[in-house]
C-alpha positions as CSV (number, residue, x, y, z in Angstrom):
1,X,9.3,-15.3,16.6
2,X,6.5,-16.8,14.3
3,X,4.5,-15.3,11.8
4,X,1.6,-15.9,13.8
5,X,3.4,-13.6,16.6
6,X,1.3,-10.9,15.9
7,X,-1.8,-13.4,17.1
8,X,-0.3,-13.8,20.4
9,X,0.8,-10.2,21.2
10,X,-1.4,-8.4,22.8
11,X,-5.0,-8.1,21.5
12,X,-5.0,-4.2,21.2
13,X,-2.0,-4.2,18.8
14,X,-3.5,-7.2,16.5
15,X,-7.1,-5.3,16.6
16,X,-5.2,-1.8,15.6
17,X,-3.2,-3.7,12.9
18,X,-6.1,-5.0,11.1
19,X,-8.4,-2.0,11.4
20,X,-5.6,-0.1,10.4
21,X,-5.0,-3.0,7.2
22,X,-8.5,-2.6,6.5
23,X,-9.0,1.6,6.4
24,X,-5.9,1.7,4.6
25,X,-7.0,-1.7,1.7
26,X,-10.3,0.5,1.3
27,X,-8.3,3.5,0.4
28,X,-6.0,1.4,-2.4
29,X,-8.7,-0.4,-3.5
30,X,-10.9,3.0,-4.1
31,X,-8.1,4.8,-5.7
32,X,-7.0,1.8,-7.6
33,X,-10.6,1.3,-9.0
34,X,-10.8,4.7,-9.7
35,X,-7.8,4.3,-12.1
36,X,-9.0,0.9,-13.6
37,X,-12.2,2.3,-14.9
38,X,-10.9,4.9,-16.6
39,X,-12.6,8.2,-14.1
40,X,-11.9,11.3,-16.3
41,X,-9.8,12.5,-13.5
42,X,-7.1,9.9,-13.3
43,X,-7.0,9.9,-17.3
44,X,-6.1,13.6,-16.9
45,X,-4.1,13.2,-14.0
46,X,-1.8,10.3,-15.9
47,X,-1.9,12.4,-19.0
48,X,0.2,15.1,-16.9
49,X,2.4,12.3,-16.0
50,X,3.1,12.0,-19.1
51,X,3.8,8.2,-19.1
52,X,0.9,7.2,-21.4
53,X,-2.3,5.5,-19.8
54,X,-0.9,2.1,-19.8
55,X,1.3,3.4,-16.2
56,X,-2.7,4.4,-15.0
57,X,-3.9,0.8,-15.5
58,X,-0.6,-0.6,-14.0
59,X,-0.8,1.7,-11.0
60,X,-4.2,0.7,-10.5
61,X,-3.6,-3.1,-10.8
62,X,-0.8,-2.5,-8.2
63,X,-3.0,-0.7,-5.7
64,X,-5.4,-3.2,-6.1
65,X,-3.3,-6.1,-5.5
66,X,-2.2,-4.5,-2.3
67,X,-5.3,-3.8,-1.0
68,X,-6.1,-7.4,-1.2
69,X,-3.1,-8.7,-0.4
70,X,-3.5,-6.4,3.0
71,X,-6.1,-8.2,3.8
72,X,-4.6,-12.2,3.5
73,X,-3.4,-13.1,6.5
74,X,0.7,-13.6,5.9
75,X,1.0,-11.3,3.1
76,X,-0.2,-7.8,4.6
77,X,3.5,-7.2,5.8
78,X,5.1,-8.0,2.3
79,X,1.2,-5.7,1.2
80,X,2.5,-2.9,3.2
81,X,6.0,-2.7,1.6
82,X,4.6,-2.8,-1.8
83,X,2.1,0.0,-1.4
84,X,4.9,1.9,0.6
85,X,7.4,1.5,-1.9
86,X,4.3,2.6,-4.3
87,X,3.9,6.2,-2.2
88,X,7.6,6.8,-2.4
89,X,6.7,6.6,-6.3
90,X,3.7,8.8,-5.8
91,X,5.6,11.7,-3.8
92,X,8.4,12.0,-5.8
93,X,5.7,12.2,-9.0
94,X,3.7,15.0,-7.1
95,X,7.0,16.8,-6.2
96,X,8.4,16.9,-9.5
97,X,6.4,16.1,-12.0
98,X,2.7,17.5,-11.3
99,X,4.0,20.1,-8.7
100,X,1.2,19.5,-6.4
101,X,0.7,18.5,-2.6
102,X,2.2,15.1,-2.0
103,X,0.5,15.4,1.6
104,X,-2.2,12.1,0.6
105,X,1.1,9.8,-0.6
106,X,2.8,11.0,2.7
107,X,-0.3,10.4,5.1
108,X,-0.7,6.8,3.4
109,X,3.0,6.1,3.0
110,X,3.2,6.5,6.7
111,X,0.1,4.6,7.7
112,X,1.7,1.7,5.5
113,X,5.2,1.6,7.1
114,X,3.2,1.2,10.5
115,X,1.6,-1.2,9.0
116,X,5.0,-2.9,8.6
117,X,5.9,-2.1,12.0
118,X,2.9,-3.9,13.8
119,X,3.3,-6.7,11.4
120,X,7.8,-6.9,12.0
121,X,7.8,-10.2,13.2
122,X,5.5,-11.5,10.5
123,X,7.8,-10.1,7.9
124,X,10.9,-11.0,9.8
125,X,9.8,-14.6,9.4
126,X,8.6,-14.2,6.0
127,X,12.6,-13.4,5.4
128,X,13.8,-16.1,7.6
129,X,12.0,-18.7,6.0
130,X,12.9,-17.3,2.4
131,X,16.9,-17.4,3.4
132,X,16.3,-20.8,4.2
C-alpha cells in the first residue's frame, strides 16, 4: 500500500480523518499557544510541575509543531504519534505529579492514536521507505 492509500479508500474514512486531524490540530495549536504566550494559568500550572518554565515553552513548541504537522499531508501519521507520545507525558504528569483529572490527555491521546489508525498505511509506508 501507498502513502496516498488513504486517498483511494473510501471517501468517508479520508473525510473523518481530516476533520478528525483538523478538530484535534485546533486543540494543540490553542493549548500550545496558550503556553507560548505565557497565559498566567500555564505559568502556574508548569510552576507545579516543577520543571522550570523553559519545559512550558518546549511543551508548547511541541504542540504547535504537531498541530501543523497534522495538517501537511504525509506527516499527520508521524503528527499523531508525536502528540500521542506527548499525552502519555501529560497523563502520567496529571497522575503523579499535579494529582488532577488526566481525563483531557486521555480523550486527546485517544483521538490521536485513531488518528494513527485511519492514517496505518500512510505510516506503514513512511517506515517502509525509511528501512529502505
Amino acid at each position: 500500500m501507498s502513502a496516498v492509500s488513504i486517498q483511494s479508500s473510501r471517501p468517508t474514512r479520508r473525510i473523518g480523518a481530516w476533520t478528525l486531524q483538523g478538530i484535534i490540530a485546533a486543540a494543540f495549536l490553542a493549548a500550545g499557544a496558550a503556553k507560548l504566550a505565557g497565559v498566567p494559568f500555564m505559568v502556574d500550572l508548569f510552576e507545579q510541575i516543577g520543571l522550570g518554565q523553559w519545559f512550558r515553552v518546549v511543551t508548547g513548541v511541541v504542540e504547535v509543531a504537531g498541530a501543523v504537522a497534522l495538517l501537511v499531508p504525509g506527516l499527520a501519521s508521524l503528527a499523531a504519534l508525536w502528540l500521542g507520545g506527548t499525552m502519555v507525558g501529560a497523563v502520567a504528569t496529571h497522575l503523579f505529579v499535579l494529582h488532577t483529572s488526566p481525563v483531557p490527555a486521555i480523550v486527546l491521546g485517544l483521538l490521536n492514536a485513531l488518528v494513527v489508525y485511519l492514517r496505518r498505511d500512510e505510516l506503514a509506508a513512511l517506515l517502509h521507505r525509511v528501512k529502505g
